[in-house]
C-alpha positions as CSV (number, residue, x, y, z in Angstrom):
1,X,10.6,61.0,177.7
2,X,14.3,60.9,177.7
3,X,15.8,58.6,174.7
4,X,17.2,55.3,175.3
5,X,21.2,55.0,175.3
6,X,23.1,52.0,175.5
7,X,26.2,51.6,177.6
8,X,29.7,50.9,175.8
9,X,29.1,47.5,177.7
10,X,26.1,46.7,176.4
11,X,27.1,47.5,172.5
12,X,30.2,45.5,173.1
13,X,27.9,42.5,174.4
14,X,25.5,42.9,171.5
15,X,28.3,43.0,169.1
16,X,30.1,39.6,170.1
17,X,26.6,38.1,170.6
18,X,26.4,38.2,166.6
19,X,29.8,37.6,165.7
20,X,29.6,34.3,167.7
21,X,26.1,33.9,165.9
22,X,28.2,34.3,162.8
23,X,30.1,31.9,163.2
24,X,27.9,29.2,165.0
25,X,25.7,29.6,161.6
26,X,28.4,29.4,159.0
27,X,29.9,26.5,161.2
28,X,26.9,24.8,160.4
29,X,27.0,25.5,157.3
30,X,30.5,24.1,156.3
31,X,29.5,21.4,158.7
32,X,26.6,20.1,156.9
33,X,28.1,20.8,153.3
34,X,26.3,23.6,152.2
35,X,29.5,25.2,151.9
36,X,31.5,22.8,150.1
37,X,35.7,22.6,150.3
38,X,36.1,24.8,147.8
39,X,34.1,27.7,149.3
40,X,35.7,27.7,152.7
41,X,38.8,28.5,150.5
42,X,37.3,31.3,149.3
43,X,36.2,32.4,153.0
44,X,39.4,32.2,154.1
45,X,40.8,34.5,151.2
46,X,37.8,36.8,151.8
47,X,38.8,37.2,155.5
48,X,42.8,37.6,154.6
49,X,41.4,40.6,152.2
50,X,39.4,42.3,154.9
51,X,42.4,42.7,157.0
52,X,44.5,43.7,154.0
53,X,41.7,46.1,153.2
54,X,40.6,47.5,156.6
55,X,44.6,47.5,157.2
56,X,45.1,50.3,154.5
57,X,42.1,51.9,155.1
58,X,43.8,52.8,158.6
59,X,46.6,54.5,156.9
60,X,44.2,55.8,153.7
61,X,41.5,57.0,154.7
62,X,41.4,57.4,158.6
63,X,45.1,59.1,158.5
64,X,45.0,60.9,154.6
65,X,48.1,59.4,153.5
66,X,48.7,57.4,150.1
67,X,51.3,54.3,150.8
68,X,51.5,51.9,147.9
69,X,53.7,49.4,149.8
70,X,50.9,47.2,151.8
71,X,51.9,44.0,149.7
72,X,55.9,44.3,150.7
73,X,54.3,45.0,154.8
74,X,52.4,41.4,153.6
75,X,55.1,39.6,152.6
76,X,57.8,40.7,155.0
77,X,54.5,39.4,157.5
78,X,54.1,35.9,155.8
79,X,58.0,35.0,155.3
80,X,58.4,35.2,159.0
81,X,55.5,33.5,160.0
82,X,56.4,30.8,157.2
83,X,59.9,30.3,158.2
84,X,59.2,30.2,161.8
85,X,56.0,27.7,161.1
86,X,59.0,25.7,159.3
87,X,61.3,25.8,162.5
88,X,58.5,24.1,165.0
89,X,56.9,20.9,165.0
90,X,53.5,22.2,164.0
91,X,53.6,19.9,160.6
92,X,54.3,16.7,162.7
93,X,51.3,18.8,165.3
94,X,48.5,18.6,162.4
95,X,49.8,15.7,161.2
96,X,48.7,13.9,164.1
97,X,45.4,15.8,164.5
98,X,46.7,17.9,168.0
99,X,45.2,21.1,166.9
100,X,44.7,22.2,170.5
101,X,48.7,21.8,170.7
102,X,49.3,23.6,167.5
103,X,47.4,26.9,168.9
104,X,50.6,28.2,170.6
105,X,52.5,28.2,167.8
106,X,49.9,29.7,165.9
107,X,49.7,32.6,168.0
108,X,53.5,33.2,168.3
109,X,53.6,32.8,164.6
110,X,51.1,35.9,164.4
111,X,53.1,37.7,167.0
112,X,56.0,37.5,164.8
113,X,54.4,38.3,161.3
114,X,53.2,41.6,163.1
115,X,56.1,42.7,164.7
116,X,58.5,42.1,162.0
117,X,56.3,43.9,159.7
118,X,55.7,46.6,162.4
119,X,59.3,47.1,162.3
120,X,59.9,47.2,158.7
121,X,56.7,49.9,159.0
122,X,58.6,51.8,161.5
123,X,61.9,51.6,159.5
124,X,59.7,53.1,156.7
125,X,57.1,55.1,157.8
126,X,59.5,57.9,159.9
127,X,61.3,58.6,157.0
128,X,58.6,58.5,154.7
129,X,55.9,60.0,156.6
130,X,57.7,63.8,155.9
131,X,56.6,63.9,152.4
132,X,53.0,63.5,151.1
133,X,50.9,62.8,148.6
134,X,52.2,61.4,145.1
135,X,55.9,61.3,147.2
136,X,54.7,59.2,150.4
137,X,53.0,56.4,147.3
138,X,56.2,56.6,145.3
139,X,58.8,55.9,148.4
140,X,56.0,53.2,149.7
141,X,56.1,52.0,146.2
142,X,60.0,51.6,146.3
143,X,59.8,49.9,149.6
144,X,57.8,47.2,148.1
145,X,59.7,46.4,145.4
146,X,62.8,46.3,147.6
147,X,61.2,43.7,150.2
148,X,60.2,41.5,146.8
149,X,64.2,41.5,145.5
150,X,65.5,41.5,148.5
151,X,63.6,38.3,149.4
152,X,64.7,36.9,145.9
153,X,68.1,37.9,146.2
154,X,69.2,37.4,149.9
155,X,70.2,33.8,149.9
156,X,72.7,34.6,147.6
157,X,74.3,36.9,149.8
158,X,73.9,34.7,153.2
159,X,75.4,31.6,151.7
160,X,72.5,29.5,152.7
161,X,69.2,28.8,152.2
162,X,66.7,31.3,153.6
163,X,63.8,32.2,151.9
164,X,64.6,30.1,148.7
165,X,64.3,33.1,146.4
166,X,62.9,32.8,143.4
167,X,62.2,28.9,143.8
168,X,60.0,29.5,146.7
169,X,59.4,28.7,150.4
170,X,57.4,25.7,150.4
171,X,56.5,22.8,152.9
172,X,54.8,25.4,155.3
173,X,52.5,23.6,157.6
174,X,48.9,24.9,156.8
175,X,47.7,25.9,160.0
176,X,45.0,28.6,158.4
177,X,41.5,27.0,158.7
178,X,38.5,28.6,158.6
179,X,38.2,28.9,162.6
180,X,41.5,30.7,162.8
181,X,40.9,32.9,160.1
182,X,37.6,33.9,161.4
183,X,39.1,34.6,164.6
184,X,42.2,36.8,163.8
185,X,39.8,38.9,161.5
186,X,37.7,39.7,163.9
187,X,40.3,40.6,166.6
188,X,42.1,42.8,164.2
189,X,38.8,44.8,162.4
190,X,38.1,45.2,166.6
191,X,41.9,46.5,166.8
192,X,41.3,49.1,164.3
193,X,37.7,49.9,165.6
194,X,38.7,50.1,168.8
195,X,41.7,52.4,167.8
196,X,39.7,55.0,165.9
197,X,37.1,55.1,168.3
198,X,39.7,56.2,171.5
199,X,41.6,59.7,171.6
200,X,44.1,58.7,169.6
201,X,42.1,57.5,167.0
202,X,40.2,61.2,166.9
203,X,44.2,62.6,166.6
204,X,44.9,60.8,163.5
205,X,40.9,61.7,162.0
206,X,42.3,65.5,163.0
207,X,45.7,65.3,161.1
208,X,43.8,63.7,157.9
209,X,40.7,66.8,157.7
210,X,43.3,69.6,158.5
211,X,47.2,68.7,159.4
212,X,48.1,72.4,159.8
213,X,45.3,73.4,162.7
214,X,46.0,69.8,164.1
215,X,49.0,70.9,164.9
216,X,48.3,73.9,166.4
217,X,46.0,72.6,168.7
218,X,49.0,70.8,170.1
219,X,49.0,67.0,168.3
220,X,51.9,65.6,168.0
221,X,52.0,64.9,163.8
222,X,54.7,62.2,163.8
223,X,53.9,60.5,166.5
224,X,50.5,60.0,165.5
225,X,51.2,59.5,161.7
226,X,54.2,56.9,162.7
227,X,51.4,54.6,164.5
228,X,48.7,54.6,162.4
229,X,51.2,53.7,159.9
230,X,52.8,51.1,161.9
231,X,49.9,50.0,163.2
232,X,48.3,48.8,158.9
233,X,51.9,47.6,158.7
234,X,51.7,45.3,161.5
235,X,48.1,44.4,160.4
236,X,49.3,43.7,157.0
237,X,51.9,41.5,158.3
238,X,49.0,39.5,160.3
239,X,47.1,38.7,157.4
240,X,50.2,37.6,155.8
241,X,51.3,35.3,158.3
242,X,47.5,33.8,157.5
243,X,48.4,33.9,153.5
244,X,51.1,31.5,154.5
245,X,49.4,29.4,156.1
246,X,46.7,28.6,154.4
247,X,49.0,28.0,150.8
248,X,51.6,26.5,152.0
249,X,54.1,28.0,149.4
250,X,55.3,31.5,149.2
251,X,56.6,33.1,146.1
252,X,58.3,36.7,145.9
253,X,56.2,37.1,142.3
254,X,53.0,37.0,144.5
255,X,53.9,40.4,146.0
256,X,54.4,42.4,143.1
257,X,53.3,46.3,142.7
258,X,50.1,45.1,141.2
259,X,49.2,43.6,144.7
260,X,49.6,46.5,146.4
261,X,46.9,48.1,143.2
262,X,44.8,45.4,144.1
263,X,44.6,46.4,147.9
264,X,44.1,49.9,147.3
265,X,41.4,48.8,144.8
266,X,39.2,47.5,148.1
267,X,39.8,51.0,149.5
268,X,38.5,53.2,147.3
269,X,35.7,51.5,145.9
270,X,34.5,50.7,149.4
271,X,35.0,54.1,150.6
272,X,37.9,55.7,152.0
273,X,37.6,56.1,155.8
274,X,34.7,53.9,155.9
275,X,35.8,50.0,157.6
276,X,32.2,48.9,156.3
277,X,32.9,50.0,153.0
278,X,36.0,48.2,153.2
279,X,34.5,45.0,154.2
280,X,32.4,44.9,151.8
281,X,34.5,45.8,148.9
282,X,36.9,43.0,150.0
283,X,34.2,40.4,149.7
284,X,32.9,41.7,146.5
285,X,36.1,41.9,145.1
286,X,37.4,38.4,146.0
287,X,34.1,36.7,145.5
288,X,33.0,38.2,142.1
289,X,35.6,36.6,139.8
290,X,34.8,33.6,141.6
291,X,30.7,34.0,141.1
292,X,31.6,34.9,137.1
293,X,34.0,31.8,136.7
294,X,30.8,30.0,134.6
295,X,31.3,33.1,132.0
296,X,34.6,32.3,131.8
297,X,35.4,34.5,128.6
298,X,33.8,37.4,129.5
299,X,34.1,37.5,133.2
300,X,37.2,39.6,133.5
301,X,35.4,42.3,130.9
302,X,32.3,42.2,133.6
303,X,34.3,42.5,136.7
304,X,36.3,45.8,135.2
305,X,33.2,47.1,133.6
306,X,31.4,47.1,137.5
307,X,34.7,49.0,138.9
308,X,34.1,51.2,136.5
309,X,30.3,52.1,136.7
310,X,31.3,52.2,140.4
311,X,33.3,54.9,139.8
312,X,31.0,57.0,137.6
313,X,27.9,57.0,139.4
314,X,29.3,56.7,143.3
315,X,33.5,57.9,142.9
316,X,32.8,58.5,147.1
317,X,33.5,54.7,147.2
318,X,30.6,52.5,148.4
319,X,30.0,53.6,151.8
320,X,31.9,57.2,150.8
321,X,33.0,57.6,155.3
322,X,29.7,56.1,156.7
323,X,30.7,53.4,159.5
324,X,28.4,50.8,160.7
325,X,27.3,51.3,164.1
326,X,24.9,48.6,165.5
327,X,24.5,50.8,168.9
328,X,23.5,53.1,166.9
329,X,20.7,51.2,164.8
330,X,19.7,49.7,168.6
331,X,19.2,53.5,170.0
332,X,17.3,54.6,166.9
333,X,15.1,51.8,166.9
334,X,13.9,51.9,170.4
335,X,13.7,55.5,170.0
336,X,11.9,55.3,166.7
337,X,14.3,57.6,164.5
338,X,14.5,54.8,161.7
339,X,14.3,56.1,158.4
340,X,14.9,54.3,155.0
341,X,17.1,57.4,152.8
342,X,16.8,56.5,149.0
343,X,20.7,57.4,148.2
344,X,20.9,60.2,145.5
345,X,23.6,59.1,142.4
346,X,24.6,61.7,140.2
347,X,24.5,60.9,136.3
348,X,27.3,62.6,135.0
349,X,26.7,62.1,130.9
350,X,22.9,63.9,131.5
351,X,23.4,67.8,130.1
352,X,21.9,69.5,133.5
353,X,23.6,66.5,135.7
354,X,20.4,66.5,137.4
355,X,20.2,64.3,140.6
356,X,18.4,60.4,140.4
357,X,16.7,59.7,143.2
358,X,16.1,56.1,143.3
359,X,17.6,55.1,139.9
360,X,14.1,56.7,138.3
């Protein structure tokens, strides 16, 4: 009997069948006040991390590279959707409840956030793309900091106001809701999916396991380095433009060096090259300080004590490179190749570091 395969179609049908499930179920939810104000909040940071997350996993661990400058690619993103959210009537728009009418500018705001930041990535990422390693993080690095006293400093040297330095850009209309954030999450984790999963993707996968024979086989190295890494830049500016917009204040100090840590954080412990892992790791990671806020005085001392028992007994990250693939689970299930693997976790203080299986 020949096994059952489903058409790219047919996954693609399945898929937004559950995200619009998703959605329909936590709409209820918010709806009908099981999740109150203050959780929605958190939801909406959540999603921001997930594309900040799955945005530097492109670069990370789908292309091999180390950038440490994903939080100046954020704020370049959120100034120019803040200023331009400034410049339109969308504060008079939800003001007088037209949210239909503020939807345009919402999606010329996102527009802008990525393009600018796809620029600045551009700008970047072809010199900075020759050197790798501890070099690429420490140019990244200084591109960061740049954007942050640049964006401090600038108004001073236009004689006007611009981004308010160090006082702040405030008044932005908050046009970030729940629905909107759900939305441009999905679009851009199906962006990256969608990417990795065409020729191009399978380029930039080559470059990461073996640059040198890559090459040889005739891909083009900077082509395909310069759009993966434009391509998290202009991600990063996305889910900057939604940072914006759901504070309503932006502050150069918000997008320090340790932001960029932070990000990178949700990489590794979720697994570089996995976007599941990164998914994940970004809702852990923004939900657990929240979860400990009862232990106030020793919540902090949990949270760093589970990053570092992650990295003892699974340094892989989470999901190590496994992605999630419901066409997958569909075709093993109907061809009855499902099988429940007990994951094996090394003990590394035992003297014969002898495999666990099942934590016995």
């Amino acid at each position: 009997m020949e096994n059952f395969r489903m058409k790219t179609w047919q996954s693609y049908v399945l898929n937004t069948v559950l995200i619009v499930l998703l959605w329909t179920v936590m709409t209820v939810m918010i709806s009908g006040g099981v999740i109150t104000n203050y959780w929605r909040g958190i939801l909406i940071t959540i999603g921001i991390n997930i594309i900040l997350a799955t945005s530097l996993n492109l670069a990370c661990g789908y292309l091999g590279q180390l950038p440490l400058g994903h939080a100046g690619f954020m704020a370049v993103g959120a100034y120019a959707a803040g200023i331009f959210m400034k410049a339109v009537p969308a504060a008079s728009l939800i003001k007088a409840g037209r949210n239909a009418a503020l939807v345009p500018y919402i999606f010329a705001a996102v527009v802008i956030s990525a393009v600018v930041a796809g620029i600045f990535g551009l700008l970047v990422g072809i010199p900075a793309l020759r050197l790798k390693g501890d070099y690429l993080a420490i140019i990244t690095l200084g591109f960061g900091e740049i954007i942050r006293i640049v964006l401090t400093n600038i108004d001073s040297v236009l004689g006007f106001k611009f981004t308010y330095g160090s006082a702040g850009l405030a008044r932005i209309p908050k046009y970030t809701g729940f629905n909107t954030a759900f939305i441009v999450v999905v679009l851009c984790v199906a962006i990256i999916h969608t990417f990795m999963k065409s020729r191009h993707g399978r380029a930039v996968l080559s470059i990461r396991e073996n640059e040198i024979a890559a090459e040889s086989v005739g891909v083009n190295i900077t082509f395909y380095k310069t759009t993966a890494f434009v391509l998290s830049a202009m991600l990063a500016g996305v889910a900057g433009c939604l940072y914006a917009g759901y504070l309503g204040s932006l502050y150069p100090s918000t997008f320090k060096f340790m932001k960029s840590i932070e990000i990178l954080v949700m990489v590794v412990l979720g697994g570089m090259g996995s976007m599941l892992g990164s998914i994940i790791s970004a809702v852990v990671l923004t939900a657990l300080p929240e979860l400990l806020r009862a232990f106030s005085d020793y919540r902090m001392v949990a949270y760093s004590l589970a990053l570092v028992l992650m990295m003892i007994f699974r340094p892989e990250g989470l999901m190590g490179r496994y992605d999630f693939s419901m066409k997958k689970i569909v075709e093993d299930l109907v061809n009855g190749k499902i099988h429940i693997n007990i994951p094996k976790f090394k003990i590394p203080f035992c003297r014969k570091n002898r495999n666990v299986q099942g934590g016995k």
